[in-house]
Every structure is written in structure tokens, then in C-alpha cells.
C-alpha positions in Angstrom: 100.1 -92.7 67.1 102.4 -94.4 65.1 101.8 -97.9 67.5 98.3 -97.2 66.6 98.2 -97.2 63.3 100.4 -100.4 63.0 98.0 -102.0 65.1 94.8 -101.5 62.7 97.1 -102.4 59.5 98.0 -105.8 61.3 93.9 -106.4 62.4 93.0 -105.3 58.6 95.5 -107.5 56.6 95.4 -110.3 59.4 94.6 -113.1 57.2 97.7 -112.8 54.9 99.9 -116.1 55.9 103.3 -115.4 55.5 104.2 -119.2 55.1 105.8 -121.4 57.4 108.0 -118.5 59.4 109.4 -120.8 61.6 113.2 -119.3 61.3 111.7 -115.9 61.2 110.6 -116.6 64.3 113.9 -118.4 66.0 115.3 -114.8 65.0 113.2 -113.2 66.8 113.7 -114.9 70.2 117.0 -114.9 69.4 117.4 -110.9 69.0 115.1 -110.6 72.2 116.9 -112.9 73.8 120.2 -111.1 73.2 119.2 -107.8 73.9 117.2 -108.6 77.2 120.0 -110.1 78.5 122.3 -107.0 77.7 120.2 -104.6 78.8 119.4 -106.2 82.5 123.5 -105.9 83.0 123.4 -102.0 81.6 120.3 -101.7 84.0 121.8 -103.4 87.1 124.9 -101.4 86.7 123.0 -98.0 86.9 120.9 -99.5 89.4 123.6 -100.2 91.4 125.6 -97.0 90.8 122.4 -94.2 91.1 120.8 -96.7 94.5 117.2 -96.5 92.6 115.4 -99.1 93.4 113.2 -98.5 90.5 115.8 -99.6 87.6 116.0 -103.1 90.1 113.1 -103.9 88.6 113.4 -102.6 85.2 116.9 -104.4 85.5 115.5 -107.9 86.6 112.6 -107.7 83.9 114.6 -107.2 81.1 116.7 -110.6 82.6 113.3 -112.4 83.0 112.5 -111.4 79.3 115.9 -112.2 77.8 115.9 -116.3 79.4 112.2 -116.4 78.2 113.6 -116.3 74.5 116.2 -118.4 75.3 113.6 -120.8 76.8 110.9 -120.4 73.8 113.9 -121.6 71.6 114.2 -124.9 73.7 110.3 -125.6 73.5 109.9 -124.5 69.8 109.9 -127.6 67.2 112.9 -126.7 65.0 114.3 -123.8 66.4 117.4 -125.5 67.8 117.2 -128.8 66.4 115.8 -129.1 63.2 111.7 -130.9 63.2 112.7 -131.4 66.9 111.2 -129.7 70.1 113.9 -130.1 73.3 111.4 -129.7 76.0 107.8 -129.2 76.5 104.7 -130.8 74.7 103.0 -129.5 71.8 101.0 -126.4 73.4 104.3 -125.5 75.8 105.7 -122.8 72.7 102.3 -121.1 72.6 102.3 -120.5 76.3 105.5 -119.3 76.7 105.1 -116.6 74.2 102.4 -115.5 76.2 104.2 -115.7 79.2 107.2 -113.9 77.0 104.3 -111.1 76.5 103.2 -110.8 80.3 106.7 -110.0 81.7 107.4 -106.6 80.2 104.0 -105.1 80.9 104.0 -106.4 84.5 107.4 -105.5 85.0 106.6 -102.1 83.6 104.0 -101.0 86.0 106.1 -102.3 88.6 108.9 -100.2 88.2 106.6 -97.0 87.4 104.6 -97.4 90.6 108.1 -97.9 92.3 109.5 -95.2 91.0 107.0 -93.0 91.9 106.9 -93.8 95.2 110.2 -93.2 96.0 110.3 -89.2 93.8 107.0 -88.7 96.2 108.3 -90.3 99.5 112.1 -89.3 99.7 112.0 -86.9 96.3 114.9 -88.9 95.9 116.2 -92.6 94.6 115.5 -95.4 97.3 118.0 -95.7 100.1 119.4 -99.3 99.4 119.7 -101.5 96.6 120.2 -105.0 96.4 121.3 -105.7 92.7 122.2 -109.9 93.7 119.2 -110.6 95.4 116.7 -109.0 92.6 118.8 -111.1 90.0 118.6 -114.3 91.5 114.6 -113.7 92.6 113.8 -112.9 88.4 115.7 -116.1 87.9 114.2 -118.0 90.4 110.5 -116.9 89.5 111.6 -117.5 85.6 112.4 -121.0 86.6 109.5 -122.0 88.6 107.1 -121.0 85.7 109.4 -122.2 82.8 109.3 -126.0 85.3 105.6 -125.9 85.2 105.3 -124.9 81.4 107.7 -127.6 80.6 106.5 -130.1 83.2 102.5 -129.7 82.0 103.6 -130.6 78.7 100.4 -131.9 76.6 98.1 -131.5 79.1 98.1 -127.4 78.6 95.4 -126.8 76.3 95.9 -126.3 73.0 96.2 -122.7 71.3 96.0 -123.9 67.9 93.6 -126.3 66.2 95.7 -128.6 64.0 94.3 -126.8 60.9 96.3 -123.7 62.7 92.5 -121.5 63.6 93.0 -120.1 67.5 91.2 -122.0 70.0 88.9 -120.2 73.3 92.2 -120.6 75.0 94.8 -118.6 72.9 91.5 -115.7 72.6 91.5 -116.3 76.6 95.7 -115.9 76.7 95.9 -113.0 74.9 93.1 -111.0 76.0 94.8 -111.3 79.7 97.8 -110.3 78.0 96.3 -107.3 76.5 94.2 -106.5 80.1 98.1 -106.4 82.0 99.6 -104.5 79.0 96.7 -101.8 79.5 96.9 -101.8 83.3 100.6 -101.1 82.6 99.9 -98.1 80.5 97.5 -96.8 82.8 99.4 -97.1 85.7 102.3 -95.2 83.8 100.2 -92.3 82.7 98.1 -91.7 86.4 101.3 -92.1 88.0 103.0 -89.0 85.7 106.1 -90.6 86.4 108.1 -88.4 83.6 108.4 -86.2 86.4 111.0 -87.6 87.9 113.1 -89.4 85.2 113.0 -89.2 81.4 113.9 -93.5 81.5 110.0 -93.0 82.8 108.7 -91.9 80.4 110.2 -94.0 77.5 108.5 -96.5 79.3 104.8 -95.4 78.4 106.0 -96.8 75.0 107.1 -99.5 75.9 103.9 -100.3 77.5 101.9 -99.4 74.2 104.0 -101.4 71.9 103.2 -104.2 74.5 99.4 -103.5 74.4 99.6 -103.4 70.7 101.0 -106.8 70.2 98.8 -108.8 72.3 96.1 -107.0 70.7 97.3 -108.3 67.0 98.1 -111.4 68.8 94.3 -111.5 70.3 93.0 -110.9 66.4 95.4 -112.6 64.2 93.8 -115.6 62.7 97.2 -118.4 62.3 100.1 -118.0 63.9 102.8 -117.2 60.8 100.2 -114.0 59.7 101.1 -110.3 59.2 99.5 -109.8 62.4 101.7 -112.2 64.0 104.8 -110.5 62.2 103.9 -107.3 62.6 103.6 -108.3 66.9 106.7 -109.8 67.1 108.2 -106.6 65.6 106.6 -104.5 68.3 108.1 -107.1 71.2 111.5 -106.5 69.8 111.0 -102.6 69.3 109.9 -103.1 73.0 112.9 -104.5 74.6 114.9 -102.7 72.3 113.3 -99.0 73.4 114.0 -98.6 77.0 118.1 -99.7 77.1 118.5 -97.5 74.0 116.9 -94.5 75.5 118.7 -95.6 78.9 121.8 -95.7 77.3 121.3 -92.0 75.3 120.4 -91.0 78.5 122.8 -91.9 80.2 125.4 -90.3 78.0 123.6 -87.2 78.2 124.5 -87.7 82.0 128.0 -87.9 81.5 128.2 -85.2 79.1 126.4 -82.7 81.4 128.9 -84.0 84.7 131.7 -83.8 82.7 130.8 -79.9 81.1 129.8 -78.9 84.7 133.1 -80.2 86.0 135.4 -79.1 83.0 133.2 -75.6 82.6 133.0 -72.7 84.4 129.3 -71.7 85.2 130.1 -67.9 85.7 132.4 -67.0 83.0 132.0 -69.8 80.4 135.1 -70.8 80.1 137.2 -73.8 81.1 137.6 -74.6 84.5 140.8 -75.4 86.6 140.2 -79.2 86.9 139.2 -79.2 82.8 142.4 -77.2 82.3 144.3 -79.9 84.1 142.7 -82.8 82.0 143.3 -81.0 79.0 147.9 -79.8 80.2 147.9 -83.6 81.1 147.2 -84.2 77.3 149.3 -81.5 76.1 152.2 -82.7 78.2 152.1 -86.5 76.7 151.9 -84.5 73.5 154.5 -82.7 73.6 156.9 -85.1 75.5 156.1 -87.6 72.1 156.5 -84.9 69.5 159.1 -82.9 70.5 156.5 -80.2 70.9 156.9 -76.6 73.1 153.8 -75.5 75.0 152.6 -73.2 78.1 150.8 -71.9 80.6 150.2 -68.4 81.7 149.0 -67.4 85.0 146.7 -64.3 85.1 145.8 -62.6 87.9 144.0 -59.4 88.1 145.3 -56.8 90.5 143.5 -55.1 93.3 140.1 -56.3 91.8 138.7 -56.5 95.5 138.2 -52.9 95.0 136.1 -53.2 91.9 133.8 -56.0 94.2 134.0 -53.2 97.1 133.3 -49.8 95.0 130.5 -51.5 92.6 129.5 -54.8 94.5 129.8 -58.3 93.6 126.9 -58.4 91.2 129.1 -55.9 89.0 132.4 -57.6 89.9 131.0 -60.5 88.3 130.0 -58.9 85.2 134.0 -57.5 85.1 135.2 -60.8 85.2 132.6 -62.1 82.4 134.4 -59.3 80.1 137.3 -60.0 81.1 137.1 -63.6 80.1 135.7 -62.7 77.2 138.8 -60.5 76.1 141.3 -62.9 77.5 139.4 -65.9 74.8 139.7 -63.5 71.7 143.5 -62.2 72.8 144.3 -66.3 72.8 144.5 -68.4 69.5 141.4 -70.3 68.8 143.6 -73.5 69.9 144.4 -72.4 73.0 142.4 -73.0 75.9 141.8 -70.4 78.4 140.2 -71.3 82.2 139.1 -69.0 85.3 141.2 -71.0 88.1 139.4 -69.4 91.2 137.8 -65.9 91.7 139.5 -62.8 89.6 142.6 -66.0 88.1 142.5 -67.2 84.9 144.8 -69.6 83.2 145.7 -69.8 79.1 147.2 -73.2 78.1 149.2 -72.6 75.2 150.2 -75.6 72.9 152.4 -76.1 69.8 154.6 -72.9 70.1 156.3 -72.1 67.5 158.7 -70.0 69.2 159.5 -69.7 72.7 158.9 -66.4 72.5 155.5 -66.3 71.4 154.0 -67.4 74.9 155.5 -64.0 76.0 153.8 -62.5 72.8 150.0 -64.1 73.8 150.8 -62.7 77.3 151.1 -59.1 76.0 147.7 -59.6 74.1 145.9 -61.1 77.2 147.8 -57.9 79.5 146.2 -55.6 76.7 143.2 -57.2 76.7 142.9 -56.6 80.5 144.0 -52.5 80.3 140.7 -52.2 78.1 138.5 -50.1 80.3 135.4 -52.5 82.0 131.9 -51.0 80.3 129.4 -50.1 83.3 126.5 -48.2 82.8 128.1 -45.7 84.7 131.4 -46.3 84.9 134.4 -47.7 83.1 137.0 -49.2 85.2 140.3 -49.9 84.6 142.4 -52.7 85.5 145.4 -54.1 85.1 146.9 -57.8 85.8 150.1 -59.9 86.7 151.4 -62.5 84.5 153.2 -65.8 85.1 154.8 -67.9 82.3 156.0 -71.2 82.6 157.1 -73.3 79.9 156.7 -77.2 79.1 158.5 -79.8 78.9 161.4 -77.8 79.7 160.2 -77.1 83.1 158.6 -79.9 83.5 156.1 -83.1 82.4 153.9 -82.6 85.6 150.2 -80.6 85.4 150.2 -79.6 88.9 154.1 -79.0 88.9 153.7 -76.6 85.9 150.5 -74.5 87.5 153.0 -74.3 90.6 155.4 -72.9 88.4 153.2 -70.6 86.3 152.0 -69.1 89.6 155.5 -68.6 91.3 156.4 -66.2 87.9 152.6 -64.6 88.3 153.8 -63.9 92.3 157.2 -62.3 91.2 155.3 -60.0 88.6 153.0 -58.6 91.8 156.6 -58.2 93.6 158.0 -56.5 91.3 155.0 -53.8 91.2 152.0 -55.7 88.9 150.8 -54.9 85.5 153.5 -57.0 84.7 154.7 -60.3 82.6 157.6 -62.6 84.4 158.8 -65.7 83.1 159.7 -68.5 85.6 163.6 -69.5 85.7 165.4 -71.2 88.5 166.4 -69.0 90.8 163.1 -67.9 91.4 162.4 -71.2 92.8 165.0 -70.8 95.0 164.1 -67.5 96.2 160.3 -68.9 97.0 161.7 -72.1 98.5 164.1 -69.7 101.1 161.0 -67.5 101.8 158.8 -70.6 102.1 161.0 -72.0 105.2 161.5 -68.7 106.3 157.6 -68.6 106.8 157.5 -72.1 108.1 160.2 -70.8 110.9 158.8 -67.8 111.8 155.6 -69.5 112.6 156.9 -72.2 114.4 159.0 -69.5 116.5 155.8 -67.7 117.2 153.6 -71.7 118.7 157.2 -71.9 121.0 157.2 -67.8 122.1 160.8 -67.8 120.2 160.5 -64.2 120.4 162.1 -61.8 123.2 161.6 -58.0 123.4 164.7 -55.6 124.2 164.5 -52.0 124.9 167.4 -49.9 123.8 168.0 -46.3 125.7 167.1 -43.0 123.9 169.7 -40.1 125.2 169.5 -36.4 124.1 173.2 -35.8 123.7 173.6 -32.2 124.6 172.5 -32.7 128.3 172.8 -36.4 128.6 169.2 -37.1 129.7 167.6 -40.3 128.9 164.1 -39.6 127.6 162.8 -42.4 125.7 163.2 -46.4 124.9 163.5 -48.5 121.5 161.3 -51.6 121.7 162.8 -54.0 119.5 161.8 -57.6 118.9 164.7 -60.3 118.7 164.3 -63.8 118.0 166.0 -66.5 119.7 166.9 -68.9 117.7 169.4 -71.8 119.0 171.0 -69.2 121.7 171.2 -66.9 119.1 169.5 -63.5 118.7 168.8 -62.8 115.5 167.4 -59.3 114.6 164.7 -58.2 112.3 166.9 -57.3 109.6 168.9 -60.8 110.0 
């Protein structure tokens, strides 16, 4: 609407001359130039990194477009040398701001019938893309017109009269240009290609900022009119639209990966790889100001039997409250995460005692006793608490979680519903059951394992009337029992 009415200003005050406009117009080109150029690279890297063909030829159009307005500046009298033209006769400047006019259209409807083909054929991007080749094809195309524009010279005919009226052949120009510009819309619009990116359909504007300026082209009366102005403006607004929205887009891309990677979709709350990112911060924080932080392991106890008494659909709905209480029992600058099924983790920064992680932990345990609101039931549940401090226990994320978890472990030992802090010789103890583990199960691949029978004799008449089976493992030529 907006394109519209800008289009019948510029045909109604067409006849006001804004003078000689000439640096007006090297700015212009120059701004076109500068952009085009800018965006093809944005483009191809997309292109490049999503495999859609499509944004090949968005990419290459916007390079074809950018080294037109570096070429209009070399055939323009004055524009890089002053009263002097570089290249090019007298008509060549005309022609190529035509041709300047022709690319984005064209390129356009190539991209949107592209596009389209590939969300109906493979409902997906194309299968290869070749971001070299369709660069050096747009440059290679770019040069073989720019060489004949340059090499016609004065025998192109004439846009202009010398008294500046527009001849048959500039009405002849720009009506083509206006035909492809509309072809381009049209093709846009049948093809509905907004179904299958939002880039798409950023490009129907483009295509009717195009159409509008070789329409005020087609009825402006001089070159330096409001008309003329007025379609310059819309050729910039053009190549400035689509990287702009690509680029918004695109962050909106990286917003939504990162919030589905750092979030988690049942519960709302942080999840275990955005808990990481956000301890490795905390760690370089602390290590620099001398700061005390930690982390606190939470794991629900015996919540299978919550899944198995009121099924999964419910168990889910527990954990949603449950992660709820544990985010109001935390300090609003703490950040609290579900690590994996009925876990959740608190990252606790800036402590002001040590004793205060122990103090959020109590909070978070009584947030967990509350009972869990059913329509027809109220559970009750209870949890296991691990503690681990930084940087006294260590500058590592992954180290720390390790940590955290080996305290939560020793709180379910020692009976659950529980808070344990991590110290040293609980490492120990894990690390000895650890290589217990790791011997016992290599003892079982090697059939380690021998089985003795000891006799059972009723002493008042001597009789032997049953046997112990007892396992023994033989480890090294030694037989080590099940106490040992």
C-alpha cells in the first residue's frame, strides 16, 4: 500500500526537476553498491550453511546488483572523475541503470520458483549447493553484459534528447523493466512461497518496490525529477529489504536453537547443557573475583512409583510442580535446570557464606516435602541432595556436576531425604567402589568365580544333612570370599 501510494505521488509531482542531482546520484550507486555486495556474502554464507539452493540465487543476485553500481559509477560523467565519464559512450549510463533495474526482479522470480520447487519436491532445502560456481557464473554473466554495454558505446540509442525529454527508447527500456518486475511479483504470489520461508515472503516486496520504480522511471519526464528520486529511493529500499529481514531472521534462528538447547521443553527450566554454559561463566567469575559459588544435585527418590501408580502423563505434571517449587525456593539469581528425568540441578553464584548453599538446599528439600496436587491424590515425595562447592573443589563444569552428584549418591546411601556435602574422602570411597566394580566385572568375562560347598552336620547324631553353596573368587591364586 505504502509502495503504492509513493508511486502515484512520484507520477503526480513528476515534473518537479530537482536540479542537476548528479552526486545524489553517485550516492546512490554507491550505497547500492555497498550493500549488494554485503549482502551476496551474508547470503552465500547461509546458503552454504542451510544447503538451499534457493538463497544461491538470491546470493548471486544481490553480487550481480552490487558490481552494477560499481559499474554505473565508471560509465557516469562525473561520478568518479569530475565532467569525465571512464568507460562507455554517452547512452551507456542510461542502459545500465536499466540493466541495474532488471537484475533484482529477474533474480527474484528465480529464487521464488526455486524455492518452491524444492519445499514441493523434497519438502526440504536442495541436496547440494555450489556457492563458488554460482559466484563466479553472476560475475561472469555481469561481465559479458557490462563488455557489450561498454563496447556499444555511442551506437546504443539514446534515452535522453539533449534537451533531457525521454526518447521511444527509454519508454521501450523501462516498460520491459516494469513487465519483468510484474512477472516477478506474480510469480511470487501464485507460487505462495511464504509457506516455506519467511526470507520468501520479504521478497514480494522486494518485487513491488522494483515494479514501482520502473514504473516512475517509465513516467518521469527528465532524469534529475521527483519521480527519478523518489525510484532510486525504492531500488535502495529494495536491496536494502531482503538482507535486513535475512539477517533478523536469522537471529531469530539462533535465538530459538539456542533457547531449545539451553531450555527445557517439559519443565521450563534450564537445561543440563545451558546449566553448563552458564557454571563455565560462573567458574571464570569466581576464579577472577575471588567469588564462592555452587551447585546442588537434586534427585527425587523413588519417583518411578509416582510414573507406575499414576502414569507418566501425571508423573510429568509432578515434575512440572516440582520445578516450579524448586525456582521460587532458589534466589532469583540462581539458576535452576532439570538434568535428565526426575534430576534437577541449582547453580548457586556469589555466596556469601559457605553455608548458605546448605541453607538453599533446605529450601529446595522443603520445597520437595510439599504434597504434589492431583485431582485425586496428593503425593508426597522426598529427595536427595548433593553439594559441591567452587572454586574450592574445582574450576572444571563437568568436574563439579561429578562432584555434586557423588554427595547426591552418598545422601541416597545414607537413607535419602537427605542433604550431603562433598569432601574428600568421599571421592575416595567412590573411586575404591568404582574399581571394585570394574574388577568384579572383569572377573565375571574371565569365569573368575568358583563355587565351594561346605558340609551341614546336626551335631547331636553326627549326620550330615545339608550343603553351603558359597561363591569364592579367585583372584591371582587367591580365594577371596564375599565378605573380603
Amino acid at each position: 500500500a505504502a509502495a503504492l501510494l509513493l508511486v502515484i505521488f512520484g507520477l503526480v509531482a513528476g515534473d518537479s526537476s530537482l536540479g542537476d542531482a548528479s552526486g545524489l546520484m553517485t550516492g546512490f550507486n554507491v550505497l547500492i553498491a555497498v550493500t549488494g555486495l554485503s549482502a551476496s556474502f551474508v547470503i552465500y554464507a547461509h546458503a552454504a550453511a542451510s544447503r538451499n539452493r534457493a538463497y544461491l540465487a538470491l546470493g548471486s543476485t544481490y553480487l550481480a546488483v552490487g558490481w552494477s553500481a560499481l559499474a554505473i559509477l565508471l560509465v557516469t560523467p562525473g561520478a568518479l572523475v569530475a565532467g569525465e565519464q571512464i568507460l562507455g559512450g554517452e547512452a551507456t549510463a542510461g542502459w545500465s541503470m536499466v540493466f541495474l533495474h532488471l537484475i533484482l526482479p529477474v533474480g527474484i522470480g528465480i529464487t521464488a520458483a526455486i524455492l518452491w520447487r524444492d519445499g514441493r519436491i523434497y519438502r526440504r532445502p536442495g541436496r547440494r549447493t555450489h556457492v563458488a560456481i554460482s559466484a563466479v557464473t553472476s560475475v561472469g554473466v555481469l561481465l559479458v553484459v557490462g563488455s557489450f554495454l561498454v563496447l556499444m558505446g555511442d551506437r546504443l540509442p539514446a534515452l535522453t534528447t539533449p534537451g533531457g525529454e525521454p526518447t521511444t527508447a527509454r519508454s521501450s527500456a523501462w516498460a520491459v523493466a516494469a513487465v519483468v518486475s510484474a512477472v516477478a511479483l506474480a510469480i511470487v504470489l501464485l507460487l505462495g512461497n511464504f509457506r516455506y520461508s519467511i526470507v520468501a515472503g520479504w521478497m514480494i516486496g522486494v518485487a513491488t518496490l522494483s515494479l514501482g520504480a520502473a514504473v516512475m522511471n517509465l513516467g518521469g519526464p527528465e532524469l534529475y525529477s521527483v519521480s527519478w528520486l523518489l525510484a532510486s529511493l525504492f531500488c535502495v529500499v529494495a536491496v536494502l529489504l531482503v538482507p535486513l529481514m535475512m539477517l533478523v531472521q536469522l537471529g531469530r534462528v539462533e535465538r530459538r536453537a539456542r533457547r531449545v538447547a539451553e531450555e527445557d521443553s517439559l519443565t521450563g527450566l534450564t537445561s543440563r547443557a545451558g546449566l553448563l554454559a552458564r557454571l563455565d561463566h560462573e567458574l571464570e567469575r569466581a576464579e577472577a573475583l575471588a567469588r564462592e559459588g555452587a551447585v546442588l544435585w537434586v534427585d527425587l527418590d523413588g519417583f518411578k512409583a509416582v510414573n507406575d501408580q499414576f502414569g507418566h502423563a501425571r508423573g510429568d505434571d509432578a515434575l512440572r510442580q516440582v520445578a516450579a517449587r524448586l525456582r521460587r525456593a532458589a534466589r532469583p539469581s540462581d539458576t535452576v535446570a532439570r538434568l535428565a528425568g526426575d534430576e534437577f540441578g541449582i547453580l548457586v553464584a556469589d555466596l556469601p557464606e559457605r553455608s548458605d548453599a546448605e541453607s538453599i538446599a533446605n529450601r529446595a528439600l522443603a520445597a520437595v516435602h510439599e504434597p504434589i496436587l492431583f485431582e485425586d491424590a496428593a503425593p508426597l515425595l522426598t529427595a536427595s541432595i548433593g553439594i559441591a562447592h567452587f572454586p574450592r573443589e574445582g574450576v572444571d563444569a563437568d568436574q563439579l556436576m561429578h562432584l555434586a552428584d557423588l554427595a547426591m549418591y552418598e545422601a541416597k546411601h545414607d537413607g535419602g531425604d537427605g542433604i550431603v556435602t562433598f569432601d574428600e574422602p568421599m571421592a575416595a570411597r567412590a573411586s575404591r567402589v568404582a574399581v571394585a566394580r570394574q574388577r568384579l566385572a572383569r572377573a565375571m568375562r574371565e569365569d573368575a568365580f568358583e563355587l565351594h560347598y561346605q558340609p551341614m552336620t546336626d551335631l547331636r547324631n553326627g549326620r550330615h544333612f545339608a550343603s553351603e553353596a558359597l561363591l569364592r573368587w579367585n583372584r591371582d591364586g587367591e580365594l577371596v570370599s564375599a565378605s573380603g
